[in-house]
Steps between C-alpha positions, in 0.01 A plus 500: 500500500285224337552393126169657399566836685826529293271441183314820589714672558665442190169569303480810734852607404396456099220718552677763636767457212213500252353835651812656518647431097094599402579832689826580302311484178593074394232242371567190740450121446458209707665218325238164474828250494824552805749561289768653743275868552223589654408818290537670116493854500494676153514803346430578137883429426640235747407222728628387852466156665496590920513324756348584831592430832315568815540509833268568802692359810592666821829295533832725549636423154165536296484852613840571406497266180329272234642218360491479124704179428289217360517122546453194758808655725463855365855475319407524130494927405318594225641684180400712221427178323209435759348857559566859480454651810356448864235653641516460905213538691463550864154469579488613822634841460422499126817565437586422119862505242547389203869427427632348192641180521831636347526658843512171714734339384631217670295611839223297662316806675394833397513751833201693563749776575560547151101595414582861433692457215296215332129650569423649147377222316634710184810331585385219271495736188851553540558099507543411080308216423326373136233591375175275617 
């Protein structure tokens, strides 16, 4: 995969995270500057900062998992400093979890296996955050 097909796919995978938060009832922005998250969703009380990670490959381990680790070697894990929660997107079978970043702790991946239980993007409202 070519560096501009991963770039669509990563605009692809915000879509789909964009659609999906609109659905469950939050106002969403795009931030203008990178600060560490692609996405602000809001309700009338509290504000998230998520990051969204895509994936669209037919390769053993991108079916199985997505890798959420940031960085040049893919070493550095985020934290609650940096965001709030993921939202995975796999755009192929449009597949999509949102999992608080409390939840991956020290791991590098997040296993499609585990959609089920992170599918209701209500999981956020459970996440305490500050007000916006």
């Amino acid at each position: 995969m070519g560096e501009q097909d991963g770039r669509v796919i990563g605009e692809i995978g915000v879509a789909m995270a964009v659609e999906r938060l609109l659905r469950a009832g939050f106002y969403v922005a795009v931030p203008i500057v990178d600060d560490g998250y692609d996405l602000l969703a809001f309700d009338s009380r509290r504000c998230w900062r998520i990051q969204v990670k895509a994936s669209a490959s037919s390769s053993r381990w991108a079916r199985t998992r997505i890798r959420i680790a940031r960085g040049q070697n893919r070493d550095i894990r985020y934290s609650p400093k940096h965001v709030d929660a993921f939202i995975a997107v796999n755009t192929t079978k449009h597949i999509v979890m949102c999992v608080p970043v409390y939840a991956t702790k020290g791991r590098r991946w997040l296993n499609w296996s585990e959609a089920d239980k992170w599918q209701d993007m209500g999981v956020l409202r459970r996440i305490k955050q500050q007000r916006c």
